[in-house]
TINU-968508 format. One record per residue (C-alpha): residue in one letter; chain; residue number from 0; z, x, y negated. Coordinates in nm, 4 decimals. Example, Ala and Ser with C-alpha at 12.3 -4.5 7.8 and 13.67 -1.06 7.14 Angstrom:
% TINU-968508
- residu  chaine  num  c3  c1  c2
- a  A  0  0.7800  1.2300  0.4500
- s  A  1  0.7140  1.3670  0.1060
//
This chain:
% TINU-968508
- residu  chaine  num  c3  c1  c2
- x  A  0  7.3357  9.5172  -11.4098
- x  A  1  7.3960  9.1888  -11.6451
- x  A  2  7.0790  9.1676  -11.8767
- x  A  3  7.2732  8.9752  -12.1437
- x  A  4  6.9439  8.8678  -12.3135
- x  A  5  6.7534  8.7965  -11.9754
- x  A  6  7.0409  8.5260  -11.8870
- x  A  7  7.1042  8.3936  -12.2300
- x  A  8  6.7426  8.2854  -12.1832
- x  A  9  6.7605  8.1839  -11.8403
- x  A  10  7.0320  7.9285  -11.9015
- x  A  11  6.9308  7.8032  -12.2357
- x  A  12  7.2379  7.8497  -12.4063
- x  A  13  7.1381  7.7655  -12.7561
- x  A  14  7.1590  7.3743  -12.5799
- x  A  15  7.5359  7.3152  -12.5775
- x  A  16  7.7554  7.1530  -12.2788
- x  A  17  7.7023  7.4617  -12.0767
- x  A  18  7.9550  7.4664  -11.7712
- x  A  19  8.0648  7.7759  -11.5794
- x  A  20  8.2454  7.8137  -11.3156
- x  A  21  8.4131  8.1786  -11.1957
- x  A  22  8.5183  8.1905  -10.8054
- x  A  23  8.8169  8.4767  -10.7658
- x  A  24  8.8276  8.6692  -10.4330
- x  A  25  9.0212  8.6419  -10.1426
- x  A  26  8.8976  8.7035  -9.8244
- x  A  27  8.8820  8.3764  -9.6137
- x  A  28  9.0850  8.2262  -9.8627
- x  A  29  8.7430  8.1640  -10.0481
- x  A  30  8.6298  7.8975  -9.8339
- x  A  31  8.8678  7.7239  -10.0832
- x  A  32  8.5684  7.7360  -10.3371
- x  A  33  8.3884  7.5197  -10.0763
- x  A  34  8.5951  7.2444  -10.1441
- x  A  35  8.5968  7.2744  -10.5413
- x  A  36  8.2561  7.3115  -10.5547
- x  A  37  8.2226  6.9802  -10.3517
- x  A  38  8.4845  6.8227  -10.5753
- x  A  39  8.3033  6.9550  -10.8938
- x  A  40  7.9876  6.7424  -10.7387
- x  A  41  8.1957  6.4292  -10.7114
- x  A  42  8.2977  6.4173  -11.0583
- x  A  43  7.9484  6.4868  -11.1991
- x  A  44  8.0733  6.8608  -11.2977
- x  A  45  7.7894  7.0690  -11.1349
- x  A  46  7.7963  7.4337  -11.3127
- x  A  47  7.5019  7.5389  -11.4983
- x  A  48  7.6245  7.9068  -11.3814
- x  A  49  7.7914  8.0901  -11.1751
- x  A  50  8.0017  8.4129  -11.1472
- x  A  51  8.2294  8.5578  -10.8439
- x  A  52  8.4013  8.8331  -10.7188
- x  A  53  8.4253  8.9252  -10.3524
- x  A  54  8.4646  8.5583  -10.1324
- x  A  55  8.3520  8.3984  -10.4812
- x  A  56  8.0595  8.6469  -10.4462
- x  A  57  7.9135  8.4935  -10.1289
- x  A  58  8.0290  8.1341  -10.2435
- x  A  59  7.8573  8.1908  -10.5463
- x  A  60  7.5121  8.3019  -10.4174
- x  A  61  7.4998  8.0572  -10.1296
- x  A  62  7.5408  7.7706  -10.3992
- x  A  63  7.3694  7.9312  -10.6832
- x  A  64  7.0880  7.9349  -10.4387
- x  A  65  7.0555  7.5390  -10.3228
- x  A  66  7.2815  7.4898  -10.0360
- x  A  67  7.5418  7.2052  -10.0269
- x  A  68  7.9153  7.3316  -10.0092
- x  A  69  7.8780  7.1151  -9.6753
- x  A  70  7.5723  7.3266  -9.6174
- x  A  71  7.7993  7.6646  -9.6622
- x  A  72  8.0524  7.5534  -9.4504
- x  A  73  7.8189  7.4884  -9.1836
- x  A  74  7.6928  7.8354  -9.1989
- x  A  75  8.0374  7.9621  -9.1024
- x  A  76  8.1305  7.7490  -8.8176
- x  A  77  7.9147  7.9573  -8.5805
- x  A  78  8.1468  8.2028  -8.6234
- x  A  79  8.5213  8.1700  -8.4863
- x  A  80  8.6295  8.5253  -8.5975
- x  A  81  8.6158  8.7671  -8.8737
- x  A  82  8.5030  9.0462  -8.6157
- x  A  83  8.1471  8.8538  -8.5727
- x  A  84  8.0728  8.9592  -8.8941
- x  A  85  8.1763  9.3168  -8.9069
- x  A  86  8.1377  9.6627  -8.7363
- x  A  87  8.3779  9.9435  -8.7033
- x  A  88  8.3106  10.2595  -8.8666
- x  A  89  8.3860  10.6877  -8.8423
- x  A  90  8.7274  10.6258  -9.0708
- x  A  91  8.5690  10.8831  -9.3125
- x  A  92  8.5116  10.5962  -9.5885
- x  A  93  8.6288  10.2685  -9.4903
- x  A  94  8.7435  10.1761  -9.0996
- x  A  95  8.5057  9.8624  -9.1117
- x  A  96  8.1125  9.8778  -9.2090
- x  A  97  7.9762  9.5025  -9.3359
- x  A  98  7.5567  9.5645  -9.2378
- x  A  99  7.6286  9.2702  -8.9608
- x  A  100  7.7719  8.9920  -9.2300
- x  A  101  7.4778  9.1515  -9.4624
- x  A  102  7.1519  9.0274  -9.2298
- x  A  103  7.3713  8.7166  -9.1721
- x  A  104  7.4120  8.6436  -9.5269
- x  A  105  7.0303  8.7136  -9.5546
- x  A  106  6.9114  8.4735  -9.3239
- x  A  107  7.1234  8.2186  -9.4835
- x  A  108  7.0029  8.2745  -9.8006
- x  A  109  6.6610  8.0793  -9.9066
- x  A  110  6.5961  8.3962  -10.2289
- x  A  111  6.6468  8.7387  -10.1719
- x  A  112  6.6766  8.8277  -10.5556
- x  A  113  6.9553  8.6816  -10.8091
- x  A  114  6.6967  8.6484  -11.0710
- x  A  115  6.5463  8.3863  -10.8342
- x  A  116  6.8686  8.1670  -10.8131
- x  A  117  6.8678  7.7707  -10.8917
- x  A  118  7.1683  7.8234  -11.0268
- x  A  119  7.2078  8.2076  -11.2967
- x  A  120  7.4471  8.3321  -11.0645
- x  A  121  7.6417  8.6949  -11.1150
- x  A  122  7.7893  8.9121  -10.9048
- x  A  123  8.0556  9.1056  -10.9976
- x  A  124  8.1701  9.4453  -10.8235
- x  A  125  8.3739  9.7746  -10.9495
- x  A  126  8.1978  10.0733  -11.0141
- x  A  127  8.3785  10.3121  -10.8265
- x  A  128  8.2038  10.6411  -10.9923
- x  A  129  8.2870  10.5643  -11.3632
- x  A  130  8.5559  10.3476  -11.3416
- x  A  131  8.4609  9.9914  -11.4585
- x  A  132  8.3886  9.5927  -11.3654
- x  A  133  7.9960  9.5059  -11.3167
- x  A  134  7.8234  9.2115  -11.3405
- x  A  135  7.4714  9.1497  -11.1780
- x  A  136  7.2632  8.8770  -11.2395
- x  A  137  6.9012  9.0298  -11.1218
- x  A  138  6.8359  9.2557  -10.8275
- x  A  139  6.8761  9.2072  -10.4335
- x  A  140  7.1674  8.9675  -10.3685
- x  A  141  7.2921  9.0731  -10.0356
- x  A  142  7.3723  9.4219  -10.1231
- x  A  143  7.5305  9.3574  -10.3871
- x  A  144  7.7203  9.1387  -10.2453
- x  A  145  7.8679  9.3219  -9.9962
- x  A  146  7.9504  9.5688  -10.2502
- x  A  147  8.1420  9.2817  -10.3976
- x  A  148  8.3465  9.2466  -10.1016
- x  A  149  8.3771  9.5937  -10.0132
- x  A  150  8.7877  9.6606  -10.0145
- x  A  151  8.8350  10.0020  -10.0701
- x  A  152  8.9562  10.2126  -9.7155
- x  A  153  8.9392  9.8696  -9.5181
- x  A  154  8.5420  9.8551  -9.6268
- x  A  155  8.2723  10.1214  -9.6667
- x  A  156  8.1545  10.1623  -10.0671
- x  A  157  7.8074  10.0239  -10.1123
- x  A  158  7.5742  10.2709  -10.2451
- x  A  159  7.3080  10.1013  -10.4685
- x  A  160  7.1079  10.2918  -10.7310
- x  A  161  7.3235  10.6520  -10.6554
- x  A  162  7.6279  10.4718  -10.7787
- x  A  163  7.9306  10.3626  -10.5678
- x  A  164  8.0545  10.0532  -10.5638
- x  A  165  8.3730  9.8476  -10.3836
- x  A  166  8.5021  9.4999  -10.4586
- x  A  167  8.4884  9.3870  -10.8337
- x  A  168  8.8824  9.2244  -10.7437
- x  A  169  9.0059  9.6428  -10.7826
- x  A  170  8.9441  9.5649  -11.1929
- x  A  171  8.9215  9.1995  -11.2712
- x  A  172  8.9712  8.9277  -10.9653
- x  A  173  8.8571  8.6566  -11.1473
- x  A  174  8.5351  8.7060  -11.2638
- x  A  175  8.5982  8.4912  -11.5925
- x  A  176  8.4930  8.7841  -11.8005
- x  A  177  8.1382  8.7892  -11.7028
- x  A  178  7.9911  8.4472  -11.7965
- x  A  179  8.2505  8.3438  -12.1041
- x  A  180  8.0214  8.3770  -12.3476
- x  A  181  7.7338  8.1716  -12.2120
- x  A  182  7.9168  7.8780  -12.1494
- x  A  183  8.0806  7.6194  -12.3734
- x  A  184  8.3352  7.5063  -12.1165
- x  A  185  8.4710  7.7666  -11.8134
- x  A  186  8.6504  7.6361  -11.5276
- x  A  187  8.7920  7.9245  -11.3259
- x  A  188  8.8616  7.8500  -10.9319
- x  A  189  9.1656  8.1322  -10.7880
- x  A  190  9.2172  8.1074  -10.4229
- x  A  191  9.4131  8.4293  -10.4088
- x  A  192  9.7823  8.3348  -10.4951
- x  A  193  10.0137  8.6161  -10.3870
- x  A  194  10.2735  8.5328  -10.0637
- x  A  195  10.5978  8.6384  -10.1307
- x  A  196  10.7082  8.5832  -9.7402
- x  A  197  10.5608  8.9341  -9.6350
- x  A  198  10.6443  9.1400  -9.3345
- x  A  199  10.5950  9.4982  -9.3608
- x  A  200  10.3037  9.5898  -9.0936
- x  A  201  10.2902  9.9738  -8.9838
- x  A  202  9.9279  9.9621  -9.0413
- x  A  203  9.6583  10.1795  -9.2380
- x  A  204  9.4449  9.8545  -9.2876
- x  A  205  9.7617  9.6206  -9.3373
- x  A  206  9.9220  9.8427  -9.6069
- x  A  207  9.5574  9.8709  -9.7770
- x  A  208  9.4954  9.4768  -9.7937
- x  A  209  9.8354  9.4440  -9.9303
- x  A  210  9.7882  9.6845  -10.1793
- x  A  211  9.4742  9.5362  -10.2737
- x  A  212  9.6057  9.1666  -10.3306
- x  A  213  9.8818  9.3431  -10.5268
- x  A  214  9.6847  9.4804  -10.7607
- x  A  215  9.4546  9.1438  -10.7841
- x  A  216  9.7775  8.9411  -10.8695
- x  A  217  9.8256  9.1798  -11.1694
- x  A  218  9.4543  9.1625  -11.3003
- x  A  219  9.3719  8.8214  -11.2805
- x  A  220  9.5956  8.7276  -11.5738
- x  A  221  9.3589  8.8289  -11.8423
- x  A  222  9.0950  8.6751  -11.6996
- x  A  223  9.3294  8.3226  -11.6604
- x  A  224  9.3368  8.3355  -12.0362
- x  A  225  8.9629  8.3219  -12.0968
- x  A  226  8.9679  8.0327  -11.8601
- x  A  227  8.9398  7.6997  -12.0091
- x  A  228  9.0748  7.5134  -11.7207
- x  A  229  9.2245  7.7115  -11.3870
- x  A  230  9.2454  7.5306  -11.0453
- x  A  231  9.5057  7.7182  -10.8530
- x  A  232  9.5041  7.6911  -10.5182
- x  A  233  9.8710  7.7683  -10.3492
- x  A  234  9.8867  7.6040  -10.0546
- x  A  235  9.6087  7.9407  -9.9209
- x  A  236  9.9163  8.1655  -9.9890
- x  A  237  9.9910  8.0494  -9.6426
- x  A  238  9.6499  8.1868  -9.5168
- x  A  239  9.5990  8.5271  -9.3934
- x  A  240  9.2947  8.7690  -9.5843
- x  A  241  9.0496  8.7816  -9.2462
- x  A  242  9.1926  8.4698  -9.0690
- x  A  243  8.8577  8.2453  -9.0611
- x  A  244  8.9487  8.0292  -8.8051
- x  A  245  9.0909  7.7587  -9.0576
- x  A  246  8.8262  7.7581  -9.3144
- x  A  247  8.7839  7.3892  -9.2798
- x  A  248  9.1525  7.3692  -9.3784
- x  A  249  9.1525  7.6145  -9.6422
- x  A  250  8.8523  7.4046  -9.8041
- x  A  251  9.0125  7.0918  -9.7280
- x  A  252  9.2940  7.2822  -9.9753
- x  A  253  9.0473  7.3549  -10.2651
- x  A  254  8.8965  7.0219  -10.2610
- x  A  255  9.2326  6.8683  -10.2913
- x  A  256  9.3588  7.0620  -10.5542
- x  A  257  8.9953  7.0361  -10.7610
- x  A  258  9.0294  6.6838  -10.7279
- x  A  259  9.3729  6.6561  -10.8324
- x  A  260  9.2798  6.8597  -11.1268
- x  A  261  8.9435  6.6889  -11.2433
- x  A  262  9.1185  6.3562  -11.2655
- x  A  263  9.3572  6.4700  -11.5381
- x  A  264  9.0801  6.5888  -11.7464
- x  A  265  8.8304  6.3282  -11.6778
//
């Protein structure tokens, strides 16, 4: 779990100027953080940490960790489908099982612990046993991180520690809650705007992911307001959830937007 006095240590916070950055969920919509991270770079805005839910979990760790966001994007363009990174499953807890992404992720990754990061990086998840958001910033990254991105009926929970977990966007998509209070400025990055042009799909998995981005719409407002700068990211309302195939567009998106954004308050 967050070890509040472990991180305030880690990232020095009694020097001031510290930046954060919180990356929202969204499925492939998250290679949108790609592109703000990169913009971030260009305008001398590197974060001094890190939080993210779900996508923005595996964005997150991958940067937190020392690759380029042109580094991350080459990781993915292996891959032309969201099916090379998953399994399917006995329906009994989720129809899809995430172990393949998981020893992907871990080859890509140079640490295997978060308490090893470049960047203090957390990873947030829901606790599905008791109810509640989580926030990791020590233990082993990749399970955690599939816990992270573990939508609930399309995804097997993770079990880690006896506990259940399943993707941190079921309580708080935007994972601004986390890291507010060890940063002076916090720039949150939401890739996840709801479509409105929506046609009903007479599937299990459909109905769940649609549900799901539902109920992220309706808790990412508190976390907005923690924020103190947002870059919204519309244009990936166009985009579908597991749809991978146009990540370079969808980071082309986020870069665009960051960039539009960082020049007003530059």
């Amino acid at each position: 779990m967050l070890k509040f006095e472990t991180l305030l240590q880690t990232i020095g916070l009694h020097h001031g100027g510290r930046r954060g950055v919180a990356l929202s969920g969204g499925g492939a919509k998250g290679f949108a953080h790609i592109g703000v991270l990169l913009a971030l770079e260009r305008f001398d805005m590197i974060p001094h940490i890190l939080s993210g839910v779900s996508a923005g979990s595996i964005a997150a760790v991958l940067y937190g960790a020392g690759l380029s966001p042109r580094d991350m994007l080459e990781c993915f363009l292996d891959f032309g489908k969201f099916s090379d990174f998953t399994e399917w499953s006995v329906p009994k807890s989720g129809f899809l099982k995430l172990d393949k992404f998981g020893k992907i992720l871990e080859q890509w990754l140079p640490v295997k612990l978060l308490e090893d990061m470049k960047i203090p990086t957390v990873v947030c998840a829901t606790d599905f046993d008791h109810g509640k958001s989580v926030g990791w910033s020590s233990g082993e990254i990749v399970p955690r991180v599939l816990a992270s991105c573990s939508i609930p009926i399309v995804f097997r929970p993770v079990k880690i520690n006896g506990t259940h977990y399943v993707d941190g966007g079921v309580l708080r998509n935007l994972p601004a809650w986390a890291i507010r209070k060890y940063c002076d400025t916090l720039i949150g990055s939401n890739c996840s705007p709801l479509g409105r042009n929506y046609t009903f799909k007479n599937s299990l998995i459909d109905i769940a992911v649609r549900s799901y981005m539902l109920t992220t719409k309706a808790n990412t407002l508190q976390d907005l307001n923690l924020c103190d700068h947002v870059i919204q990211i519309p244009k990936t309302s166009e985009m579908k959830i597991f749809d991978i195939s146009q990540m370079r567009k969808i980071a082309l998106y986020g870069y665009d937007e960051a960039c539009r954004f960082l020049e007003t308050i530059n």
